[in-house]
TIDO-780590 format. One line per field, with one value per residue (C-alpha): residue number from 1; x, z, y. Coordinates in pm, whole numbers, plus 32768, in hexadecimal, padded with zeros to 4 digits. Layout:
TIDO-780590
nr	c(NUM, ...)
east	c(X, ...)
up	c(Z, ...)
north	c(Y, ...)
***
This chain:
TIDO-780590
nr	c(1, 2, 3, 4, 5, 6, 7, 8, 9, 10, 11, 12, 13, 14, 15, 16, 17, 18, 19, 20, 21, 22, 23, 24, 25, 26, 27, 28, 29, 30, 31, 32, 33, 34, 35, 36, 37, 38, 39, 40, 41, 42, 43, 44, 45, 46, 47, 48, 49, 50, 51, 52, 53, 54, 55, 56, 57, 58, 59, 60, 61, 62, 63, 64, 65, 66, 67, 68, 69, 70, 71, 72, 73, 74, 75, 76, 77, 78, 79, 80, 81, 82, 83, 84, 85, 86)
east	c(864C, 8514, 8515, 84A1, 83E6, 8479, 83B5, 841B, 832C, 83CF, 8378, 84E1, 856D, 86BE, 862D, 8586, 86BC, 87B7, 8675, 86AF, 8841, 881F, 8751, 87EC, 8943, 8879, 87C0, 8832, 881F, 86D4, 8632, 8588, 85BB, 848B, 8471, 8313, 82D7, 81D8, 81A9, 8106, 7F90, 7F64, 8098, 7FD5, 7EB1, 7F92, 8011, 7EDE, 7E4F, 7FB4, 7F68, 8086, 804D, 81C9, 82FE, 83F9, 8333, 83AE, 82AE, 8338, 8292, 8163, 8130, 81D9, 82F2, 8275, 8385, 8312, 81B1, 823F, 8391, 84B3, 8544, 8619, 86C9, 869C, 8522, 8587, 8666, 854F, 8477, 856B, 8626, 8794, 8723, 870C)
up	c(B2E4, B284, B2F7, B1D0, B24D, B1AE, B217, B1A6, B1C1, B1FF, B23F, B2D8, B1CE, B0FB, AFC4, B0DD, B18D, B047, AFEA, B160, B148, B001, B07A, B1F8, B0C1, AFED, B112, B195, B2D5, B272, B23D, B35B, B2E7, B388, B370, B380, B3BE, B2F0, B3F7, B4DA, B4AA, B4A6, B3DD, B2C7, B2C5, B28B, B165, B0DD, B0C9, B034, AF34, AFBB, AEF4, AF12, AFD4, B014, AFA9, B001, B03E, B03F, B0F1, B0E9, AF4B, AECC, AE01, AC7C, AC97, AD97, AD21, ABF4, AC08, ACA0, AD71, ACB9, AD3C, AC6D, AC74, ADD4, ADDC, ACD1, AE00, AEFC, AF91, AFFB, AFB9, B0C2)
north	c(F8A9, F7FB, F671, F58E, F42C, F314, F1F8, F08A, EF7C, EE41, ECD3, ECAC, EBA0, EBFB, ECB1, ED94, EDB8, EDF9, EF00, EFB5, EFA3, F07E, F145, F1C3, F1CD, F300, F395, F4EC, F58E, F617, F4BB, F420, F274, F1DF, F04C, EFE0, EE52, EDC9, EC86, EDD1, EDC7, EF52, EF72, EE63, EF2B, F088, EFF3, EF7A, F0EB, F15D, F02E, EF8E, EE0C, ED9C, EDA0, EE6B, EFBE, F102, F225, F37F, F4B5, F3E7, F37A, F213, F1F9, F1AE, F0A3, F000, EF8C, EF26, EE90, EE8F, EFD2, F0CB, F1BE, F2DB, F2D2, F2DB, F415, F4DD, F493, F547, F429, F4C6, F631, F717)
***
């Protein structure tokens, strides 16, 4: 089974934390849930080279969810991504 990065950028405040609890609920087995602090410097300057502009963000196997540079998180965009799928 091939392990999918789920990595969650997160400034640790509630909308961050709601964004994390529905995320660990739709990740499978196969998804590795990685939560990334933005108050880390090396973590701020990841996210700045993923494009990262906003918080909570959720970067899967490396590219940004479209949802998350533009609004709020959704789910599905989430699962076409790969989130929950083996």
């Amino acid at each position: 089974m091939t392990k999918r990065t789920i990595e969650v950028f997160s400034a640790g405040c509630p909308c961050c934390d709601a964004t994390l609890e529905v995320i660990r609920e739709v990740a499978c087995d196969a998804c590795d849930v990685q939560v990334l602090d933005m108050k880390d410097p090396e973590v701020a300057v990841r996210a700045k080279q993923l494009g990262i502009n906003r918080v909570p963000a959720v970067v899967i196997d490396g590219q940004l969810a479209d949802c998350c540079s533009s609004g709020a998180i959704d789910v599905e965009v989430l699962r076409s991504m790969g989130l929950g799928q083996p």
